[in-house]
C-alpha positions as CSV (number, residue, x, y, z in Angstrom):
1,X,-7.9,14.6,4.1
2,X,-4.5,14.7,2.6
3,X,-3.8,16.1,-0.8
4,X,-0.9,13.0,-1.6
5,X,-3.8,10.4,-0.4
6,X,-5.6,8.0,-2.2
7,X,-8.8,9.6,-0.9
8,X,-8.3,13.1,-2.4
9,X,-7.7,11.1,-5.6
10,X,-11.5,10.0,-5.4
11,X,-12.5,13.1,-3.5
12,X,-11.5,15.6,-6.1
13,X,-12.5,14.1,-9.7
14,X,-16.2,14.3,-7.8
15,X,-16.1,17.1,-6.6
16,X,-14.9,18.4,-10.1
17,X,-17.6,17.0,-11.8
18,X,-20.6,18.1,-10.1
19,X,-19.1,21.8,-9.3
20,X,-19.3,22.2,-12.7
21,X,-22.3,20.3,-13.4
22,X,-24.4,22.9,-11.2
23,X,-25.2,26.5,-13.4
24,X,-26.8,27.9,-10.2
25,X,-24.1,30.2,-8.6
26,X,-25.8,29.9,-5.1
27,X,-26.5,25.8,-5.8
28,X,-22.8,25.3,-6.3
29,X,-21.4,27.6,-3.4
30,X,-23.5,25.2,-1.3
31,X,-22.1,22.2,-2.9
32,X,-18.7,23.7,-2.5
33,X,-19.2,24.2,1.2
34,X,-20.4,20.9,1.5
35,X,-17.3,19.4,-0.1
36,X,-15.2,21.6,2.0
37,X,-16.5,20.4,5.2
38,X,-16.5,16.9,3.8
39,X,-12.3,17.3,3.1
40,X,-11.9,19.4,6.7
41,X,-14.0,16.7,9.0
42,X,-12.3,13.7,7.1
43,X,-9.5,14.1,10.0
44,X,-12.3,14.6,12.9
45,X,-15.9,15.6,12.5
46,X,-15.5,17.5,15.5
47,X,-13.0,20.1,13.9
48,X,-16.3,21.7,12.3
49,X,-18.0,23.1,15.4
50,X,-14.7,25.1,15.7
51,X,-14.4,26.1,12.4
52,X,-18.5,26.7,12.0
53,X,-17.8,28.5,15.2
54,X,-15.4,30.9,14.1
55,X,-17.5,31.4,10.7
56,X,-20.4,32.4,12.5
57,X,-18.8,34.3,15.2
58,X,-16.9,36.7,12.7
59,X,-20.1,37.1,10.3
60,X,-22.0,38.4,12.5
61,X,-19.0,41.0,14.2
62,X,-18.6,42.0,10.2
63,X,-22.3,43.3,9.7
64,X,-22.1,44.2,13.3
65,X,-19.0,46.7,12.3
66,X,-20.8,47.4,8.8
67,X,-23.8,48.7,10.8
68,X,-22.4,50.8,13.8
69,X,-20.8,54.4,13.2
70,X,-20.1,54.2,17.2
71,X,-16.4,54.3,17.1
72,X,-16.0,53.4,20.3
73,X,-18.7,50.2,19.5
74,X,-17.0,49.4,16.5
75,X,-13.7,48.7,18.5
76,X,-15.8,46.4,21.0
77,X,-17.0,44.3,18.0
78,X,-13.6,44.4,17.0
79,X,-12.0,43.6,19.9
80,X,-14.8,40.0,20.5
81,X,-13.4,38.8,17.3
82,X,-9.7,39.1,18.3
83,X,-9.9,37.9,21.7
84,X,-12.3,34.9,20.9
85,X,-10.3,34.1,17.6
86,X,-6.9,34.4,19.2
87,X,-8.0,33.0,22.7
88,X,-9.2,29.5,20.3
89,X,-6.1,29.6,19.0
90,X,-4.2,30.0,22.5
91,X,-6.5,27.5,23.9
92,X,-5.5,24.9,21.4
93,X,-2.0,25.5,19.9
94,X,-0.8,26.8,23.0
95,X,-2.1,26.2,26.3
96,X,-0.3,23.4,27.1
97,X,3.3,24.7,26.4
98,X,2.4,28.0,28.7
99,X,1.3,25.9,31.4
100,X,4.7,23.6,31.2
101,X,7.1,26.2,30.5
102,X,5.4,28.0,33.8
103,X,5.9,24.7,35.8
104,X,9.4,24.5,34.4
105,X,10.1,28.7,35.7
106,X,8.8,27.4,39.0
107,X,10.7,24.7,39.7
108,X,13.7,26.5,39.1
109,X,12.4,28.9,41.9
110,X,12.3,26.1,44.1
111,X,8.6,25.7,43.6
112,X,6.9,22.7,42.5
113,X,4.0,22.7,40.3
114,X,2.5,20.0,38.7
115,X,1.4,21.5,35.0
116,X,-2.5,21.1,34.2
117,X,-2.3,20.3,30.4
118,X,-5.6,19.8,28.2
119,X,-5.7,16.3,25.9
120,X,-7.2,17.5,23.2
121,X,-5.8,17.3,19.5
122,X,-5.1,20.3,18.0
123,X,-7.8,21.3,15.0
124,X,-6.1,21.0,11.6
125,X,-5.6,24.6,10.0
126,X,-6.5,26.6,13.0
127,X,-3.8,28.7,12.4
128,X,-4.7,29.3,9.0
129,X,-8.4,30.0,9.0
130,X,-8.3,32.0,12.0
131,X,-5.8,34.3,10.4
132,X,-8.0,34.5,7.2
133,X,-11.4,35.5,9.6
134,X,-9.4,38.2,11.4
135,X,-8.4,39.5,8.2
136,X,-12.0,39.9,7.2
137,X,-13.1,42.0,10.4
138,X,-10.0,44.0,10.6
139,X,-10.3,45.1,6.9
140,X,-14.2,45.8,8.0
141,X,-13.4,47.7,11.0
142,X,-11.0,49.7,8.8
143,X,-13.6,50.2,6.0
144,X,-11.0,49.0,3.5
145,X,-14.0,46.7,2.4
146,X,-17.6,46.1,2.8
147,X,-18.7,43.8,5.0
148,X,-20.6,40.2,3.4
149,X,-24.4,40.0,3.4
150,X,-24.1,36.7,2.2
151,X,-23.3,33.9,4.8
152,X,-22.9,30.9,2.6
153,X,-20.2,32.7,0.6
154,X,-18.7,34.2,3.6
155,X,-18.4,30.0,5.1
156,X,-17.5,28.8,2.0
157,X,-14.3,31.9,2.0
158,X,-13.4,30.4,5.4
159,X,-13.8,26.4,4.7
160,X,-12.6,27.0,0.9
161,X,-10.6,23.4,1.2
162,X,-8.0,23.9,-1.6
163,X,-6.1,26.3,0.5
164,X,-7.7,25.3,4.1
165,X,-5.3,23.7,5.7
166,X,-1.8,24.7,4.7
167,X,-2.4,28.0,2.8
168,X,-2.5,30.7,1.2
169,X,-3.8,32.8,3.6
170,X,-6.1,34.7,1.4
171,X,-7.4,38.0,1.6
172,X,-11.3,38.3,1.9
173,X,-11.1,41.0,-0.7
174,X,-9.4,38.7,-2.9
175,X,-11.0,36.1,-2.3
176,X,-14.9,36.8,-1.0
177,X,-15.7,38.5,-4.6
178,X,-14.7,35.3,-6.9
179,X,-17.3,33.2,-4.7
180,X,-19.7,35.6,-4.6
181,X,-19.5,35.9,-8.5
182,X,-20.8,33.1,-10.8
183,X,-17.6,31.2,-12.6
184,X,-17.1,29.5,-16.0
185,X,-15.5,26.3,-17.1
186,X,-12.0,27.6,-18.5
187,X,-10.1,24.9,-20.4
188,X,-6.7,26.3,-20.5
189,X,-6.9,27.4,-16.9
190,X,-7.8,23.7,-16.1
191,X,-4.4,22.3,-17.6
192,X,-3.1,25.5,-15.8
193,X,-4.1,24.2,-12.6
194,X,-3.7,20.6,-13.4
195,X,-0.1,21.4,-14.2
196,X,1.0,23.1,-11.4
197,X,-0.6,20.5,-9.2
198,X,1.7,17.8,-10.9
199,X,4.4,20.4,-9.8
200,X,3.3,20.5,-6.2
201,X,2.8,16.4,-6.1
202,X,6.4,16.3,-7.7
203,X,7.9,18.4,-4.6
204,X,5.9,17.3,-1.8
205,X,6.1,13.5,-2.6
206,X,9.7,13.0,-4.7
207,X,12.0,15.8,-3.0
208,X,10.2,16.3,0.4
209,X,9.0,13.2,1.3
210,X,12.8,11.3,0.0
211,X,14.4,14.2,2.3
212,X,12.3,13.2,4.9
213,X,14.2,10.0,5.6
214,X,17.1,11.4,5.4
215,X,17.0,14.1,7.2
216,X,15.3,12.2,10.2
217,X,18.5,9.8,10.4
218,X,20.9,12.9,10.5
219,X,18.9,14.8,12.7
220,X,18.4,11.6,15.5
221,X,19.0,13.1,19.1
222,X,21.2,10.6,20.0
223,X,23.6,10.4,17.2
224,X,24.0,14.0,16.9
225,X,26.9,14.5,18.7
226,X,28.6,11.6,17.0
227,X,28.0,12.5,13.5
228,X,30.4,14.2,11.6
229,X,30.1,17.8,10.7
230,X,29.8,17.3,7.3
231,X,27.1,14.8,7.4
232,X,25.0,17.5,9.7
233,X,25.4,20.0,7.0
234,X,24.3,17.5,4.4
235,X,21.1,16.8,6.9
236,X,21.0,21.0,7.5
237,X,20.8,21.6,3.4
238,X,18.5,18.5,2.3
239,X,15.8,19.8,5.6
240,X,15.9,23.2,3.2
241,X,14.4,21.3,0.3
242,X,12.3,19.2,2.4
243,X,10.6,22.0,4.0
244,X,9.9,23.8,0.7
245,X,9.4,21.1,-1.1
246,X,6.5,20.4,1.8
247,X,5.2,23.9,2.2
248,X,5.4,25.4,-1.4
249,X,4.1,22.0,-2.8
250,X,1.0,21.9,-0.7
251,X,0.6,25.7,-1.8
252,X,1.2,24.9,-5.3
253,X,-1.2,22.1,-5.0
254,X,-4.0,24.4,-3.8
255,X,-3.6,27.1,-6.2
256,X,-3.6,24.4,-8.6
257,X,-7.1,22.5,-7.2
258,X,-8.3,26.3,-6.7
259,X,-7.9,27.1,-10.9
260,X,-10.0,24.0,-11.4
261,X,-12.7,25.4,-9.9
262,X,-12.5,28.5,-11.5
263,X,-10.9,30.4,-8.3
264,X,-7.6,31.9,-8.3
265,X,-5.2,32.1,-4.9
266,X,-2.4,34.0,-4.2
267,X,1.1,32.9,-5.1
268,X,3.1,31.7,-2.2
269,X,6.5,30.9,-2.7
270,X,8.5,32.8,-5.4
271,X,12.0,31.4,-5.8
272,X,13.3,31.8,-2.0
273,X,16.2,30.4,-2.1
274,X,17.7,32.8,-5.1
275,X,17.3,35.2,-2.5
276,X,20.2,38.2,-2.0
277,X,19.4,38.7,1.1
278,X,17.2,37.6,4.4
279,X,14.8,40.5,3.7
280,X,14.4,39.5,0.2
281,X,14.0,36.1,1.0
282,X,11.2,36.6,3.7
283,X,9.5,38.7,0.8
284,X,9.5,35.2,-1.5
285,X,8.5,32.8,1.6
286,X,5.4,32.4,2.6
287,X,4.6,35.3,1.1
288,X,0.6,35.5,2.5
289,X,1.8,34.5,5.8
290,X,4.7,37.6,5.8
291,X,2.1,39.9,4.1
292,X,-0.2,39.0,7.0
293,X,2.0,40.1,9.8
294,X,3.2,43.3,7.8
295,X,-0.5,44.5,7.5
296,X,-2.0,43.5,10.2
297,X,0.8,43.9,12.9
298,X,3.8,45.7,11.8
299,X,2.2,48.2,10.1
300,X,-0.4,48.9,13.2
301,X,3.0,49.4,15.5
302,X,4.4,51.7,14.0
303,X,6.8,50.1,11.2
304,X,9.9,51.6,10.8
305,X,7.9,55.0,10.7
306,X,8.6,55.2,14.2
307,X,12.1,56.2,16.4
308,X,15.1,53.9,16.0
309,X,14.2,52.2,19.6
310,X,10.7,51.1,18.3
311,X,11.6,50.3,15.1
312,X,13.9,47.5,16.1
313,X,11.6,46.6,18.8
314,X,8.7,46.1,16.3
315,X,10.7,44.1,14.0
316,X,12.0,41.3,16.9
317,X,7.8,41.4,17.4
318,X,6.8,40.2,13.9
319,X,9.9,37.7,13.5
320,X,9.3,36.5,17.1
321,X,5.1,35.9,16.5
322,X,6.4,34.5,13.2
323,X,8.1,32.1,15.0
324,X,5.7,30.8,17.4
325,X,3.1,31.2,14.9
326,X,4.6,28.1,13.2
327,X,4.8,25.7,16.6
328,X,4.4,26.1,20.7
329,X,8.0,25.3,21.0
330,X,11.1,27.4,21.9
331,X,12.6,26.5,18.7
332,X,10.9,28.4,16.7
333,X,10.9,31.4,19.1
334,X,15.0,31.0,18.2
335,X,14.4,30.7,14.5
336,X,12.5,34.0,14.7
337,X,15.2,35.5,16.7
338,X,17.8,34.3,14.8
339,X,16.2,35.9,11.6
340,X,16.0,38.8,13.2
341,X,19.1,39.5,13.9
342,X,20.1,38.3,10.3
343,X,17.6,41.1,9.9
344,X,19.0,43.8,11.8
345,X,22.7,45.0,9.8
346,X,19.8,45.4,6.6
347,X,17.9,47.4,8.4
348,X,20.2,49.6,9.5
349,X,22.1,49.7,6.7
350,X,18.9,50.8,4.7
351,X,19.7,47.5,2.7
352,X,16.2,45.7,3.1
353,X,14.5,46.8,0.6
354,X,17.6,47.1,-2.0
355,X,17.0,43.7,-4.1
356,X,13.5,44.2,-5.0
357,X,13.4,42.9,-8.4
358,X,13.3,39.0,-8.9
359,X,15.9,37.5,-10.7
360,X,15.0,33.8,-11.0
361,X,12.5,34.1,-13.7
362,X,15.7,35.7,-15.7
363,X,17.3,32.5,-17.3
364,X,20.1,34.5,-17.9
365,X,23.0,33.7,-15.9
366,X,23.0,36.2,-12.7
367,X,26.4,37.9,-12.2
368,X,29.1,36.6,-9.9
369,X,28.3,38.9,-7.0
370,X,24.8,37.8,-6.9
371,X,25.7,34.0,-7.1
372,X,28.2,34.1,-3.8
373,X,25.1,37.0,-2.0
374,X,22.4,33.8,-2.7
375,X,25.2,31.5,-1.9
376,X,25.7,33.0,1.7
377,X,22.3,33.8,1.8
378,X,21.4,29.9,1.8
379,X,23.9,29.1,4.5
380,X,22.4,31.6,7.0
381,X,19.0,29.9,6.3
382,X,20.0,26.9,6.2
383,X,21.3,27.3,9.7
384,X,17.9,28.8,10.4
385,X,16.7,25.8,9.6
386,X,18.8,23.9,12.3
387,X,16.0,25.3,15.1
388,X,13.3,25.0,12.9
389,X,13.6,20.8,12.8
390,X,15.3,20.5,16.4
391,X,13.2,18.9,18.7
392,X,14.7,21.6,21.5
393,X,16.9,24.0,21.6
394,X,19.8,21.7,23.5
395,X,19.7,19.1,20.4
396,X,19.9,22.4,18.0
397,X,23.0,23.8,20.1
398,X,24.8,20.7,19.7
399,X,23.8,20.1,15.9
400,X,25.2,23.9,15.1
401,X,28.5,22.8,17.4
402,X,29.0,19.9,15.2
403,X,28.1,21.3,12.2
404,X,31.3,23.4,12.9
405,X,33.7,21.6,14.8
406,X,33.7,18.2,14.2
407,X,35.4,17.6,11.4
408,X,37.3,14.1,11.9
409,X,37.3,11.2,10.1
410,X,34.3,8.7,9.3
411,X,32.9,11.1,7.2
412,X,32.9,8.6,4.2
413,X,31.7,5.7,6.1
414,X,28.7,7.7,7.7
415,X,28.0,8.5,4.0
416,X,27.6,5.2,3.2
417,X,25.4,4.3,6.2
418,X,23.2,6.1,4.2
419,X,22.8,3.9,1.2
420,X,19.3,5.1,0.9
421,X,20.8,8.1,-0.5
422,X,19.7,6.5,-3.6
423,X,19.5,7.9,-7.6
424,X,15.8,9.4,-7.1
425,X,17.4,11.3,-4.6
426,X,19.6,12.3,-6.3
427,X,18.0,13.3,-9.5
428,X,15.5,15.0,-7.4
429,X,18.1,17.3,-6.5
430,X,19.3,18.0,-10.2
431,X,15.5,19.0,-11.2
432,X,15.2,21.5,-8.1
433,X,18.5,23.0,-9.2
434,X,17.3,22.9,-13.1
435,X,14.0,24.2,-12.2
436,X,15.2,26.9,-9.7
437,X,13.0,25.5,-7.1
């Protein structure tokens, strides 16, 4: 179920009424459960044996972990939930690209293969709810919490349908005690949330969703290398707002659904693109997903606690998994490189963790310095961006070639091929300037 469809619009007035209508704590985690399989299966029923599957599965390796003082036990249990969480994952995210990039490697060998691929559709969320399980066991296994007696809460953590399918990623410490605990109605936290779903409606459905069109014109394969360079930066910057506008609106829509029900989620998106700097822009984007990756693998390599050598290897490892953690396609293996290297002069500069305070809350007007730094910091990601929405990375090389060279004329008339470019667009520009996205 989609949160800009007509059905949430029934779903969630319902769901609303008789959450609250229910006093008993363990009542309503049941009903919430209920209404979070409900949302998840509205796609295709058979998404719940997965996610049932992977509920189940990492409950009982937390009480398993909880119960053992056998170190080397505890790191078998361990080790069950990341190879059958991440093998799920594998299976259905990415089997299919492994088997035809290896058929591709062959055949350029000389050796034909003929690539076995699996038709199945690919479980809404995977990505997300099997990162928020592993979290769970990993913080067990490291006794940074105690592990859940409780099954329904610990399903109802994992199916929790505000923030199921696009984020946050939320933390079972965070999150595993406000279900577990009985909640009150909380009027001014209600407009809260009601508020700041209006806000996430506003940018997934007026700037995402006009940018959309747009961007899919300018971005067409086979006009590419036709269009003028000015026009593919045009389609380079509105596929910025688009791609926040769809990511930080969904967010900003679940935190906002989540405050209804008397449950708060992690912030998400802070201001990205009044970032300094690439490494203070990946601290405002996607902020559970970049915490994630710091905790849980960064962190566990070594960090930057660790000889030069190692230290740059394990930052091309979290951009790269970044990358493909998004889509089993070599463009987004290049968008992770490419930040990485954005990454690098920082790091050895001892620059990446220089602009730590956040400025866009200041209305003050920033100095000059730290208008052009945002300035050039939204080029480089908007370039970023160029590999992110390329279909592969032949059409992306050829969109960054035009984007620089071809500047001729037709410019004007391309423009006014797209009429569509209408006043909504633009005032939905205006009002993510005004409301520093």
């Amino acid at each position: 179920m989609l949160f800009n469809s007509l059905d949430f619009l029934i779903f969630l007035p319902i769901v609303f009424g008789v959450y609250w209508a229910i006093r008993n704590i363990q009542v309503q985690n049941a009903f919430l459960l209920l209404a979070s399989y409900v949302f998840y299966g509205w796609w295709d029923w058979r998404f719940l044996l997965l996610i049932i599957f992977s509920s189940a599965l990492d409950y009982l390796c937390g009480l398993g972990l909880e119960r053992s003082s056998n170190d080397r036990k505890r790191k078998w249990i361990l080790s069950i939930s990341l190879v059958m969480n991440l093998g799920l994952l594998g299976v259905f995210k990415y089997f299919n690209f492994f088997t035809a990039e290896l058929a591709l490697q062959a055949s350029r060998l000389g050796v034909e293969l003929q690539p076995f691929t699996l038709n199945v559709l690919l479980p809404v969320g995977i990505s997300f709810y099997t990162f928020q399980t592993l979290s769970y066991t990993i913080d067990v296994y490291r006794r940074r919490m105690r592990a859940t007696r409780n099954p329904l809460a610990f399903f109802t953590y994992v199916a929790f349908f505000p923030q199921l399918v696009a984020g946050p990623i939320e933390r079972a410490s965070e999150l595993l005690p406000q279900i577990l605990r009985p909640r009150k109605f909380d009027f001014k936290e209600a407009v809260s949330g009601v508020e700041q779903m209006l806000w996430g409606f506003f940018k997934k459905i007026v700037i995402a969703d006009n940018c959309a069109r747009f961007v899919a014109l300018i971005f067409d394969g086979d006009t590419i290398g036709s269009t003028h360079g000015g026009m593919l930066a045009l389609g380079a910057v509105l596929f910025a707002f688009q791609i926040y506008g769809d990511f930080s609106g969904y967010s900003d829509i679940a935190i906002g659904v989540a405050r209804l029900l008397g449950i708060k989620l992690m912030t998400n998106f802070s201001y990205p693109y009044f970032s300094r700097n690439i490494a203070e822009f990946w601290r405002r984007w996607h902020i559970s997903l970049s915490t994630w990756f710091r905790d849980y693998l960064y962190i566990p390599l070594g960090g930057s606690r660790v000889p030069m050598g190692k230290a740059v290897r394990n930052i091309f490892i979290i951009f790269l998994v970044s990358g493909f953690w998004h889509g089993a396609n070599k463009t987004f293996i290049a968008w992770g490189a490419y930040n990485a290297l954005l990454f690098m002069p920082l790091f050895f500069l001892k620059r990446n963790r220089a602009d730590l305070k956040v400025i866009a809350h200041d209305r003050r007007i920033p100095p000059l310095t730290d208008v052009v730094r945002m300035l050039i910091t939204f080029g480089l990601v908007c370039i970023g961006w160029v590999f992110f929405r390329a279909d592969n990375l032949h059409e992306a090389y050829h969109f960054l070639t035009g984007m620089a060279l071809n500047y001729g004329d037709g410019f004007s008339f391309q423009l006014s091929e797209l009429h569509q470019l209408n006043s909504i667009t633009g005032t939905t520009l205006l009002w993510v300037v005004r409301r520093t996205c």
